[in-house]
C-alpha positions in Angstrom: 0.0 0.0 0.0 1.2 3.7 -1.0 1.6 6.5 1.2 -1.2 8.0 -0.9 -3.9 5.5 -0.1 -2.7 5.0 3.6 -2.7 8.6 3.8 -6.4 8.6 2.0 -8.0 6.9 4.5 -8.4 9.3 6.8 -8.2 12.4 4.8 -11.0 11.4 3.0 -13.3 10.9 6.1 -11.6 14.4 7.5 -12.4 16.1 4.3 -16.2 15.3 4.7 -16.3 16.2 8.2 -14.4 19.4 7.5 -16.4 20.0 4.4 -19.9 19.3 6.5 -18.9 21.9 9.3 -17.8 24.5 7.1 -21.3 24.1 5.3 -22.7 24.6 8.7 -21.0 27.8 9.4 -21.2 29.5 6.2 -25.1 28.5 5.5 -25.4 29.9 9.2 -23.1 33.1 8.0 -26.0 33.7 5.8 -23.6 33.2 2.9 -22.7 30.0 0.7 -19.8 31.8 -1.3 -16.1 32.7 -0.3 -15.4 36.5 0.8 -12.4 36.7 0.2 -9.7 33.9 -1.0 -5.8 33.6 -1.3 -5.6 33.6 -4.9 -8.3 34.0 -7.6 -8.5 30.6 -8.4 -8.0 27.3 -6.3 -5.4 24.9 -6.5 -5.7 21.7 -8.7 -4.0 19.8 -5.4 -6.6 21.7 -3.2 -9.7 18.2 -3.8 -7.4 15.7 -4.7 -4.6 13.0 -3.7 -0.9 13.6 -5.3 1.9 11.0 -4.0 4.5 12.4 -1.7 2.0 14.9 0.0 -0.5 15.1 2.9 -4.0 17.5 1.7 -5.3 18.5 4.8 -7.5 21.6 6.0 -8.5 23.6 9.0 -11.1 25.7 9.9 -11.2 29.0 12.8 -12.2 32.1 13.1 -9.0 33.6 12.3 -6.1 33.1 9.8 -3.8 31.4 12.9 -6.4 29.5 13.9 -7.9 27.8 10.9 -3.1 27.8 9.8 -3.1 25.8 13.0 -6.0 23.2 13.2 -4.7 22.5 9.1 -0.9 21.8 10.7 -2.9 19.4 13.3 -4.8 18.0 10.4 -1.5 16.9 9.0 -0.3 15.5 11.6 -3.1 13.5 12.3 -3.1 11.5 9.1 0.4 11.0 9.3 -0.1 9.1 13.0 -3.1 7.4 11.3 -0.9 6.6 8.3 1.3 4.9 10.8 -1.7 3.2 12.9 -2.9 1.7 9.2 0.5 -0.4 9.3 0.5 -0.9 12.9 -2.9 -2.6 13.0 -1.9 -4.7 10.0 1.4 -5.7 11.3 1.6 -5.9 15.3 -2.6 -6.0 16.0 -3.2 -8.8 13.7 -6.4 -7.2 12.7 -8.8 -7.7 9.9 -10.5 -5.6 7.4 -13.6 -7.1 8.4 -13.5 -5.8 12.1 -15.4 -2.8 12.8 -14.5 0.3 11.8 -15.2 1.3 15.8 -12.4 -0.9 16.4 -10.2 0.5 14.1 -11.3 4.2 15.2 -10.6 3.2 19.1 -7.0 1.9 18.3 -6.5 5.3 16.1 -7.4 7.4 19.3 -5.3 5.2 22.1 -2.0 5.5 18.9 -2.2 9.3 18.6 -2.6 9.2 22.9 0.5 7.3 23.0 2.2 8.9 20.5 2.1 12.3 22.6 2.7 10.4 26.2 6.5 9.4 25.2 8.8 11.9 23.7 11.3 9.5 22.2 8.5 8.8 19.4 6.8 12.1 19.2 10.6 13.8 18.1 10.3 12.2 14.7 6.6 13.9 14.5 8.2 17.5 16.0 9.9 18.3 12.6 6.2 18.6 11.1 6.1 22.4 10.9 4.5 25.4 8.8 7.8 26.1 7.6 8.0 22.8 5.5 4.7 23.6 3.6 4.7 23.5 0.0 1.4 25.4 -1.0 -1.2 26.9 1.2 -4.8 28.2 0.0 -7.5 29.9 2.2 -10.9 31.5 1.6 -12.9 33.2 3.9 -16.7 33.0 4.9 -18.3 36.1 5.8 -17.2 39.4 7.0 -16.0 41.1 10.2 -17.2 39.6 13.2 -18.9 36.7 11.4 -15.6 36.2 9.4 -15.1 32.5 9.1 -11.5 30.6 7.4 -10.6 27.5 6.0 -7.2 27.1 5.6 -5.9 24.3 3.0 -2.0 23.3 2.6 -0.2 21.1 0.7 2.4 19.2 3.1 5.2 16.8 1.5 5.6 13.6 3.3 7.3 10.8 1.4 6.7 7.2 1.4 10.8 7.2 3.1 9.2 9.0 5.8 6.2 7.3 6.6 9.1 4.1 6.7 10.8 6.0 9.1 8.4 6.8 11.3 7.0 2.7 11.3 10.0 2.3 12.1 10.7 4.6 15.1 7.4 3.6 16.2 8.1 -0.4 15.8 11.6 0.2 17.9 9.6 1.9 20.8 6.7 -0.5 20.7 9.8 -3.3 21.2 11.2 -0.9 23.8 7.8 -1.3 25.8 7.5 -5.2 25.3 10.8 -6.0 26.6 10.5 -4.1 29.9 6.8 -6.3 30.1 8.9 -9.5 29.5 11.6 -8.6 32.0 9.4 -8.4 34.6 7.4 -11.4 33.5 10.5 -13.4 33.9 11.3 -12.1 37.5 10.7 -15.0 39.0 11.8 -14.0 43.0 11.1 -10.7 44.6 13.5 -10.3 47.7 11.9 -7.0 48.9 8.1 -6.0 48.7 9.6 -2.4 47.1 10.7 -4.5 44.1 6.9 -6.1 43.5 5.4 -2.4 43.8 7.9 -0.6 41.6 6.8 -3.4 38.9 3.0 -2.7 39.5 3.4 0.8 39.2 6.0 0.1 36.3 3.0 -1.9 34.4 0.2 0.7 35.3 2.4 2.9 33.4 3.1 1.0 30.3 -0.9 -0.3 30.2 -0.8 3.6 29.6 1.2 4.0 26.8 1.6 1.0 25.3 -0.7 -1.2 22.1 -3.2 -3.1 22.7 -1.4 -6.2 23.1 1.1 -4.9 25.1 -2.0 -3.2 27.6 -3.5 -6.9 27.4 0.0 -8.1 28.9 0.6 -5.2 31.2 -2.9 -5.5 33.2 -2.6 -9.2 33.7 1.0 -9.4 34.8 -0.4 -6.2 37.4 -3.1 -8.4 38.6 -0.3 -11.8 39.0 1.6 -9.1 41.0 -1.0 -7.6 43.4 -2.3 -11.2 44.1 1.0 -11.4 44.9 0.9 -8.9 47.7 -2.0 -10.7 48.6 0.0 -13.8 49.8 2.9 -12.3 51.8 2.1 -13.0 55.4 3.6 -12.1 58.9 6.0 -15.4 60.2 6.1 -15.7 64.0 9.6 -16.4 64.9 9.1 -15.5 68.6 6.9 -14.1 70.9 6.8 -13.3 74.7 4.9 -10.6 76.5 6.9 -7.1 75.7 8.7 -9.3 72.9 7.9 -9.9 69.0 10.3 -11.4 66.6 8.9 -12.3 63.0 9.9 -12.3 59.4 7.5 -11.3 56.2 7.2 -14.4 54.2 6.0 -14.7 50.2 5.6 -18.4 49.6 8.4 -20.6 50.9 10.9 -17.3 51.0 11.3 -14.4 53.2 11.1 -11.6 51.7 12.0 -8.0 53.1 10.1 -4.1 53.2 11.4 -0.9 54.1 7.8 -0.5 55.9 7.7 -0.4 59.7 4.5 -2.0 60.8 1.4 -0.1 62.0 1.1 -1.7 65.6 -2.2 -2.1 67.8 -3.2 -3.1 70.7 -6.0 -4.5 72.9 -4.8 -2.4 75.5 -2.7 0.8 76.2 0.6 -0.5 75.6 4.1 1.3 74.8 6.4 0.6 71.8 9.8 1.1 72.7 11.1 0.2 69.3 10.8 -1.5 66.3 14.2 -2.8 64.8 14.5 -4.4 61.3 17.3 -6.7 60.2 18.6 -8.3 57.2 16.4 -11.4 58.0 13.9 -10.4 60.7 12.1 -7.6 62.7 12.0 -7.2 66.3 9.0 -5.4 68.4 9.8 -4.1 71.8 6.8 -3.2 74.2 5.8 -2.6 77.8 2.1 -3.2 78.6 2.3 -1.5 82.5 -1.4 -0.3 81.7 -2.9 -3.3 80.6 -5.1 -5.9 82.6 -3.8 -8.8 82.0 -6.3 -11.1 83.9 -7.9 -11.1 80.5 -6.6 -12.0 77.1 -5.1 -9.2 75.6 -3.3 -8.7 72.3 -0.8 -6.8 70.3 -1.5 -6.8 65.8 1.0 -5.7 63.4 -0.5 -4.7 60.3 1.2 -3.6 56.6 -0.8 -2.1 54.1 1.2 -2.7 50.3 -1.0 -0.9 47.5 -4.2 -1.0 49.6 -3.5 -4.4 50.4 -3.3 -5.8 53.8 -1.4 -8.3 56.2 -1.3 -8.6 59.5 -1.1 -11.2 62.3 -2.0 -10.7 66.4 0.0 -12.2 69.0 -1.4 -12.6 72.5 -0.3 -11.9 75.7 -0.4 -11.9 79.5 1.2 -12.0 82.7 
């Protein structure tokens, strides 16, 4: 396929939108004729498709505005150019699949083409300056004074390579950092499993479809994760707790101190981590201990909770 008839696709359905509104406006304007225009006569290029270029148009109510909303135009049916050989080439889709579809993975490309800026570089060298021909007419007068602005923007099939390209290497970029945490296979600190959930939340962002698809399911593994660590007893005594955080069959380790509560009014004296346990200190002079009375250490990771009591008395 030619940059021309990628390129077509959405000009096309842009032209008839534009063409539509600007109907709107001028029937509204009282007036179905051009004001004032650029030049006498319009451009040959200004209803049709030449190779090598991008037709596009924008409409305001001034000369910057309507200039403008033609440059976004432009770049528009370049990113869509690209999303035609995206779909076909890391989607796997079908012509038969709605065009809903098709318009949904348009949007979330031209979101993700402005979230990273090692991609949207290649798209900042798309300026006014580069414009080959430019026609405008205007629609009304004075304060009713509407324009539509019509350029004529080279864009060669090399680029619209390049650009597949840049977009294919970042696209790779995203799905090796999904399989590198995919093949983590032990976590030896509870930081290391929420820096890789928030990791994931950021490429479901940014990345394909695919690569959301992978990103939201390896997020879910992980926070089921956090799900399973528990508290260990190692020992207990009143005024003593020693314990380790265990995932599985491992210990694993957090920079979190616990959130400590009691049955009673108890005092901690401190709470000291090391490299393979955590110990509680506490005095419980104010408690009645005639009755069972008890002392929980609670962690909250991402909303999700652990904890474990440990009873005491005199």
């Amino acid at each position: 396929m030619t940059t021309a008839q990628l390129l077509s696709i959405s000009h096309l359905v842009k032209k008839y939108l534009c063409i539509c509104l600007i109907a709107l406006i001028v029937a509204s304007c009282g007036s179905h004729r051009a004001t004032m225009r650029s030049q006498r006569k319009a451009p040959d290029w200004l209803h049709g498709i030449q190779q090598g270029y991008v037709i596009a148009v924008g409409s305001g109510w001034s000369h910057d505005e309507a200039r403008d909303r033609a440059m976004n135009a432009v770049r528009e049916q370049i990113v869509n150019a690209i999303a035609v050989q995206v779909i076909a080439q890391t989607e796997q889709l079908t012509r038969e699949e709605t065009r809903n579809q098709f318009t949904n993975f348009v949007d979330h490309f031209e979101t993700t083409v402005n979230a990273r800026s090692e991609f949207v570089d290649a798209l900042r060298g798309i300026s006014i300056s580069r414009v080959n021909d430019f026609y405008w007419e205007q629609f009304g007068r004075g304060t009713d004074a509407f324009i539509s602005y019509h350029v004529k923007y080279p864009f060669s099939e090399a680029e619209l390579r390049g650009l597949i390209a840049d977009f294919e290497a970042y696209d790779r970029r995203i799905g090796n950092e999904i399989d590198a945490i995919d093949q983590r296979r032990n976590y030896d600190t509870v930081e290391q499993i929420l820096e890789d959930i928030n990791r994931l939340r950021y490429l479901a962002q940014i990345g394909t479809n695919e690569k959301q698809r992978r990103s939201r399911a390896l997020r879910s593994r992980l926070e089921y994760m956090l799900l399973d660590i528990r508290i260990q007893r190692m020992e207990d005594r009143p005024g003593f707790i020693r314990y380790h955080l265990r995932l599985y069959d491992r210990p694993i380790e957090t920079r979190q101190t616990p959130d400590i509560f009691a049955t009673c009014p108890i005092r901690v004296g401190k709470v000291t981590a090391f490299p393979e346990f955590t110990e509680v200190d506490y005095t419980f002079d104010d408690c009645d201990t005639r009755s069972p009375q008890s002392v929980t250490l609670s962690y909250s990771f991402e909303g999700f909770r652990t904890e474990r009591s440990f009873s005491f008395s005199r």
